[in-house]
C-alpha positions as CSV (number, residue, x, y, z in Angstrom):
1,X,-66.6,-14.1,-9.5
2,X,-65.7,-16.6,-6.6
3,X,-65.9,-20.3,-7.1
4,X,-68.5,-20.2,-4.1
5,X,-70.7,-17.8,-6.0
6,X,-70.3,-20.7,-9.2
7,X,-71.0,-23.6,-6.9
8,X,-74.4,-21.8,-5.9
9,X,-76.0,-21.2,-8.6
10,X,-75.1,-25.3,-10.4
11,X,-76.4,-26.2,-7.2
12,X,-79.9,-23.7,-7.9
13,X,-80.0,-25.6,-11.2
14,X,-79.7,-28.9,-9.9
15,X,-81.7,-29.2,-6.6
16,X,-84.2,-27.5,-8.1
17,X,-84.7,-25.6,-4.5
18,X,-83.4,-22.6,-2.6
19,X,-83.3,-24.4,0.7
20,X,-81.4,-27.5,-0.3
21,X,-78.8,-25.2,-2.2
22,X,-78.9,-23.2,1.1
23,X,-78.0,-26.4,2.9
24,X,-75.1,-28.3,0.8
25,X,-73.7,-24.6,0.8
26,X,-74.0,-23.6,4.1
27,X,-75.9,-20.1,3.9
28,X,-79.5,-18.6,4.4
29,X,-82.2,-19.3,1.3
30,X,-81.4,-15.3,0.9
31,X,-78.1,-15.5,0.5
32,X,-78.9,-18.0,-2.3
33,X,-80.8,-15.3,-3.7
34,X,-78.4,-12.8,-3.2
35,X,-75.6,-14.6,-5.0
36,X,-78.2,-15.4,-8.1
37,X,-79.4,-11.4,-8.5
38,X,-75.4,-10.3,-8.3
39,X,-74.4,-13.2,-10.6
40,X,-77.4,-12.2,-13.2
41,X,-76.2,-8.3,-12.3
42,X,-72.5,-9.4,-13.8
43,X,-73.6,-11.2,-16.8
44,X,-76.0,-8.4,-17.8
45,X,-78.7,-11.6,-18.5
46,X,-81.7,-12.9,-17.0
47,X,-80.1,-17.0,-16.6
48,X,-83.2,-18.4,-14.6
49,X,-86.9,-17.9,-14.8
50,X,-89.4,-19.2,-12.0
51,X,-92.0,-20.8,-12.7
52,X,-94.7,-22.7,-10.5
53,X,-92.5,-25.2,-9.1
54,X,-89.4,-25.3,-11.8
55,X,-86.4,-22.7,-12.6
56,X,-85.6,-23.3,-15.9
57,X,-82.8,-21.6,-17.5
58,X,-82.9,-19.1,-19.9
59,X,-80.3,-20.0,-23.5
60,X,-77.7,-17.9,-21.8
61,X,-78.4,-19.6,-18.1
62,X,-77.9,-22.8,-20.2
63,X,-74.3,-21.9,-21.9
64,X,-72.9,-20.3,-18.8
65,X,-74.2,-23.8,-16.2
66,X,-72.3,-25.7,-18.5
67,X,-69.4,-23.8,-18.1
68,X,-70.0,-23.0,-14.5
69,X,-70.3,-26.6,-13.9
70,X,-66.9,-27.4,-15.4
71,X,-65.1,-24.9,-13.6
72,X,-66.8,-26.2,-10.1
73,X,-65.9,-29.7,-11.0
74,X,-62.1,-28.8,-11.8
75,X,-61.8,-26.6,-8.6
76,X,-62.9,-29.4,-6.6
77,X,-60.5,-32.2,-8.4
78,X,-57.8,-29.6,-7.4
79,X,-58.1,-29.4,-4.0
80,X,-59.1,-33.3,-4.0
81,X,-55.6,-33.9,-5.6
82,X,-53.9,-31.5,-2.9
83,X,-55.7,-33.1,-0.4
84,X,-54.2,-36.2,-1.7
85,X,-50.9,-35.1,-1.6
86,X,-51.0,-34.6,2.3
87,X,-51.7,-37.9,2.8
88,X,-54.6,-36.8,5.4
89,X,-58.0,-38.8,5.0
90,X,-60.4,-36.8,6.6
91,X,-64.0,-34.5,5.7
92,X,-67.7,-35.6,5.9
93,X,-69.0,-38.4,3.7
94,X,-72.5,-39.2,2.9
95,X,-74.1,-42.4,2.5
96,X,-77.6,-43.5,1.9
97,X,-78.9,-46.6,1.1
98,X,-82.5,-48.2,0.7
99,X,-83.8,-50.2,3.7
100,X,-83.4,-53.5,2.6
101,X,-80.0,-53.2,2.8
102,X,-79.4,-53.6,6.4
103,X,-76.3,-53.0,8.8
104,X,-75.6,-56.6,8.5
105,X,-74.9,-56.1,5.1
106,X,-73.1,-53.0,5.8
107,X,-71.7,-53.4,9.1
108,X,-68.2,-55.3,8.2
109,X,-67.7,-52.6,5.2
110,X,-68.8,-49.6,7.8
111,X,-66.2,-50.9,10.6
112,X,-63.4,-51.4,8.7
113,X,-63.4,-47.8,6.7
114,X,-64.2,-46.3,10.3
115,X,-61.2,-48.1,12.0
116,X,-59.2,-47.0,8.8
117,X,-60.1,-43.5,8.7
118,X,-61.3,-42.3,12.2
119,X,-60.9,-38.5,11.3
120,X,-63.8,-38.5,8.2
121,X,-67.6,-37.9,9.4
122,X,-69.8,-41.0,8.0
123,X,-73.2,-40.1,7.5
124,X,-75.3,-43.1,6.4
125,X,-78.9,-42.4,6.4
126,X,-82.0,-44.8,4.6
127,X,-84.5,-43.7,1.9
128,X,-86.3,-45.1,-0.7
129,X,-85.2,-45.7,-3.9
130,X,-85.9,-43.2,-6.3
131,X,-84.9,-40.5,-3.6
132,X,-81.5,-41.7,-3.7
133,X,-81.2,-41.7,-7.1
134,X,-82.2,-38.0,-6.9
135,X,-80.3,-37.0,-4.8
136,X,-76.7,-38.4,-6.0
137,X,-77.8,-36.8,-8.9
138,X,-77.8,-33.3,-7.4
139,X,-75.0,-34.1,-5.1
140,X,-77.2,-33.8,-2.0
141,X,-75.4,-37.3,-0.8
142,X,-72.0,-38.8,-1.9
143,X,-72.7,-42.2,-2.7
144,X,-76.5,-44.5,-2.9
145,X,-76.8,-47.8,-2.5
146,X,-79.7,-49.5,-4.0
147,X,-81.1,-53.1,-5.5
148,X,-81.6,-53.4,-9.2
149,X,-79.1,-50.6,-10.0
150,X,-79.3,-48.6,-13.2
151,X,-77.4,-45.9,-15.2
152,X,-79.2,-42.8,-15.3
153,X,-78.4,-38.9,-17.0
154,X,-76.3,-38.1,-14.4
155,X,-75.8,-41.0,-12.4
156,X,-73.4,-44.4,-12.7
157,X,-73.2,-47.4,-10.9
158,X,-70.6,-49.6,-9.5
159,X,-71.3,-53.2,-8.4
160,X,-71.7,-53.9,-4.3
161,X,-73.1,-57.2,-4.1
162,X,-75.6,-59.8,-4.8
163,X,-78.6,-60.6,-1.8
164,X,-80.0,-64.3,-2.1
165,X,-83.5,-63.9,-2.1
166,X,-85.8,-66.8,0.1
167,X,-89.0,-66.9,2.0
168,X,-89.0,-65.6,5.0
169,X,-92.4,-66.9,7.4
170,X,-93.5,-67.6,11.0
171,X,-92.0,-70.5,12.7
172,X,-95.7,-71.9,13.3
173,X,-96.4,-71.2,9.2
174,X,-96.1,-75.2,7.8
175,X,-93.2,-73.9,5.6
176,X,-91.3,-73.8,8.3
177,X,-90.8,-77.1,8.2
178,X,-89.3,-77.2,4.7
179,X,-85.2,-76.9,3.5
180,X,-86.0,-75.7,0.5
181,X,-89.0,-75.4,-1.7
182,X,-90.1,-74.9,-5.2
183,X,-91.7,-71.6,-5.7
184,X,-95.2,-73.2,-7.1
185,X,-95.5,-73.6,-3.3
186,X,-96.0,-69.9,-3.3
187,X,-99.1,-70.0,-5.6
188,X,-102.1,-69.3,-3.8
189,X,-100.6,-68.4,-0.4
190,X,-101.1,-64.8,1.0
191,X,-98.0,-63.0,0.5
192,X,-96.4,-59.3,2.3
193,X,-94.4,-58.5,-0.6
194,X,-93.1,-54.6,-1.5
195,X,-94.4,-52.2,-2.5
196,X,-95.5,-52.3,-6.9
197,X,-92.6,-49.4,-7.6
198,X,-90.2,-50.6,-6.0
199,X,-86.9,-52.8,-8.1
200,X,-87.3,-55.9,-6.0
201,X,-91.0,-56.2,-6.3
202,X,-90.7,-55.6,-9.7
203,X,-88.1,-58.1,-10.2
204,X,-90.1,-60.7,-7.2
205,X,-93.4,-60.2,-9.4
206,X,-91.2,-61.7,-12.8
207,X,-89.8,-64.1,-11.0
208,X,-93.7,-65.7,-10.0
209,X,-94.7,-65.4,-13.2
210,X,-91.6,-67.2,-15.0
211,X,-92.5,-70.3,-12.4
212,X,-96.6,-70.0,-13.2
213,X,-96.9,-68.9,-9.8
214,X,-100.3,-66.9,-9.3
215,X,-99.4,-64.5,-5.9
216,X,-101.9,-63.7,-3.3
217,X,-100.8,-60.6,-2.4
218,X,-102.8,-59.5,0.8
219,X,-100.1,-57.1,1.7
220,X,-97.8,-54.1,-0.1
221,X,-95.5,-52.3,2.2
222,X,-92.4,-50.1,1.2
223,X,-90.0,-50.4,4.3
224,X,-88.5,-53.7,5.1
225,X,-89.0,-54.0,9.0
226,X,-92.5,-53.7,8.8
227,X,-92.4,-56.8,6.2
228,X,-90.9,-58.5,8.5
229,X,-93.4,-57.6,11.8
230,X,-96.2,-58.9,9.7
231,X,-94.9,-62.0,9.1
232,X,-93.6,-63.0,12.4
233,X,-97.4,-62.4,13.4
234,X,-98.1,-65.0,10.7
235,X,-100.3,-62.6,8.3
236,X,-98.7,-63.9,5.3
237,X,-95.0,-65.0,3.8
238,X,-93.0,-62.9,2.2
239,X,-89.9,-62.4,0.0
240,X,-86.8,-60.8,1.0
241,X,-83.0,-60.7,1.3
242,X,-81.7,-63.6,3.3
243,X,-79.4,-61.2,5.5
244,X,-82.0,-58.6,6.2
245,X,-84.0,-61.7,8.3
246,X,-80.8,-62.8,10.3
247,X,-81.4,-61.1,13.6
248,X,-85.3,-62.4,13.6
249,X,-83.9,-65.8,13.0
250,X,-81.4,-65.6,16.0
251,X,-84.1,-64.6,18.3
252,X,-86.7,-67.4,16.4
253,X,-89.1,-65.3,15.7
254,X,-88.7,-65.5,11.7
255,X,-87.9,-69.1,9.8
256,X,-86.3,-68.5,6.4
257,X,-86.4,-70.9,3.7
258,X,-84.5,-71.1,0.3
259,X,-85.7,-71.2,-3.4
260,X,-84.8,-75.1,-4.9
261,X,-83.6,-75.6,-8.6
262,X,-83.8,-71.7,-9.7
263,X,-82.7,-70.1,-6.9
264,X,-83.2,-66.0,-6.9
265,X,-80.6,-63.0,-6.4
266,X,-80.7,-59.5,-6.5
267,X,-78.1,-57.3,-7.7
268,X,-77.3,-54.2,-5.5
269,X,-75.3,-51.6,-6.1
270,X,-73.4,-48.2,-5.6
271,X,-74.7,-45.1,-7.0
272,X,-72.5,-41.6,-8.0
273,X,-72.7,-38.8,-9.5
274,X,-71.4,-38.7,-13.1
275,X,-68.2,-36.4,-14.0
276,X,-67.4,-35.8,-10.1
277,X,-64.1,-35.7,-8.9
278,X,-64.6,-37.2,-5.6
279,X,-63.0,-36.5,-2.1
280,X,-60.3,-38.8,-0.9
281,X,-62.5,-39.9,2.1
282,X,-65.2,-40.8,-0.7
283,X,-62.5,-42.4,-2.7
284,X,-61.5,-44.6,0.4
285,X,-64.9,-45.3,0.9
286,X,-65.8,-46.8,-2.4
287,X,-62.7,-48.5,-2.4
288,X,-64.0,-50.8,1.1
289,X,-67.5,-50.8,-0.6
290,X,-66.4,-52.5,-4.2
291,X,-63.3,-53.8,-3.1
292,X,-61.4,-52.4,-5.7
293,X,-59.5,-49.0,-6.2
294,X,-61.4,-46.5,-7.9
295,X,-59.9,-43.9,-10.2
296,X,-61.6,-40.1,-10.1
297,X,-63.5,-41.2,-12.2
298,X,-65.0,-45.1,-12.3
299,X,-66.7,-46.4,-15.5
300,X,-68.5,-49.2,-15.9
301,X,-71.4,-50.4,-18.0
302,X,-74.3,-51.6,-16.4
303,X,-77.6,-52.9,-18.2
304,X,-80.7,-51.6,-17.4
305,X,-83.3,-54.0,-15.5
């Protein structure tokens, strides 16, 4: 039985989906079900059943996933380490991050592994949180970058950086005016704030409460742009990353203003997939992205928020 034919079905298991295991493998949704029928012809064994929308694997699907899944994982550390050996840095890499991390924040990180490494495909693409999660967990995407980064079943986290957090309002708004203000001067004003689900709303909503703020919040929106359109046409303030308002505040069409006294940071972080041996292009890209040399396999503790 090929490692291919292995790679397909952990992929079935994982994605949940015969067109996304289609996809990260490169064949037709019937050749998917091809591979599973001669696989389950082999073993003799029924190893998924379909429901509605799940496949769940049978007690023998389950022994011989976890064995499928180590022999992928070891087959792709060897040719990573051959690949190594060449020197030659090179392959397709793929990024995603949430929106609020913008290509400022990216940019110098980006253009310095691209100058390095011209010969590797980067593919960064922008999604909301919990996707990202999902799919670094089913290896849909190499490495995630999101704010308020935790640990999950199959997924760790390295630290990228922290984003200052300040309000961000229209030039006209009277806060404009200010240096720096205390965030009682929030209480009572309409606010464009994130969506409820998301990390940093969560995390902006405790940080109003621990100052006795009481938030007006006129408007929830999940993508990061359009925060920033309503406020430069003076609907409301908002909270956001400082570097995610620097281009608006070049052209004047957004005034930012810090926190006094307790100021307010978010944590933001790399995402990838526990237990895989990564590719040396993926290697050199976390390397830029934490600034420190990761081994095949990076641990670090990281506390749930």
């Amino acid at each position: 039985m090929l490692v291919e034919s292995l790679k397909v079905f952990c992929d079935l298991v994982e994605t949940q989906s015969f067109s996304k295991t289609a996809v990260l493998n490169c064949v037709t949704q019937s050749a998917v079900s091809q591979q599973l029928k001669s696989i389950e012809k082999r073993q003799g064994k029924q190893l998924l059943e379909r429901e509605k929308r799940r496949l769940t694997l049978t007690a023998e699907g389950e022994i011989f996933y976890r064995y499928a899944r180590e022999i992928v994982r070891r087959f792709e550390e060897m040719q990573h380490r051959i690949q190594a050996l060449g020197g030659i840095v090179s392959g397709t890499v793929r990024l995603a991050a949430i929106y609020s991390v913008g290509m400022l924040e990216l940019a110098p990180h980006l253009k310095a592994y691209i100058k390095s490494y011209p010969r590797v495909n980067l593919r960064l693409q922008y999604d909301q949180p919990q996707k990202i999660y999902d799919d670094v967990a089913s290896s849909e995407i190499d490495l995630g970058i999101v704010a308020y980064p935790r640990a999950q079943r199959n997924v760790e986290v390295l630290p990228f950086t922290e984003d200052r957090m300040i309000v961000a309002c229209n030039p006209d708004n009277e806060l404009a005016q200010m240096k720096q203000l205390s965030p009682r001067e929030l209480d009572g004003r309409p606010l464009i704030l994130f969506t409820p689900e998301t990390p940093s709303r969560r995390a902006i909503d405790r940080y109003l409460r621990k100052h006795g703020v009481k938030p007006n919040v006129v408007m929830e929106l999940d993508h990061i742009a359009t925060i920033k359109h309503a406020v430069e046409v003076d609907i409301g303030v908002s909270i956001i990353p400082s570097e995610s308002a620097d281009y608006e505040k070049s052209w004047g069409t957004l005034k930012t203003v810090e926190f006094d006294g307790d100021l307010f940071s978010r944590p933001v972080g790399i995402l990838y997939r526990k237990g895989r041996s990564f590719s040396l292009a993926t290697q050199k890209l976390l390397e830029v992205l934490s600034e420190n040399k990761p081994t095949d396999e990076p641990e670090m503790e990281v506390e749930e928020l």
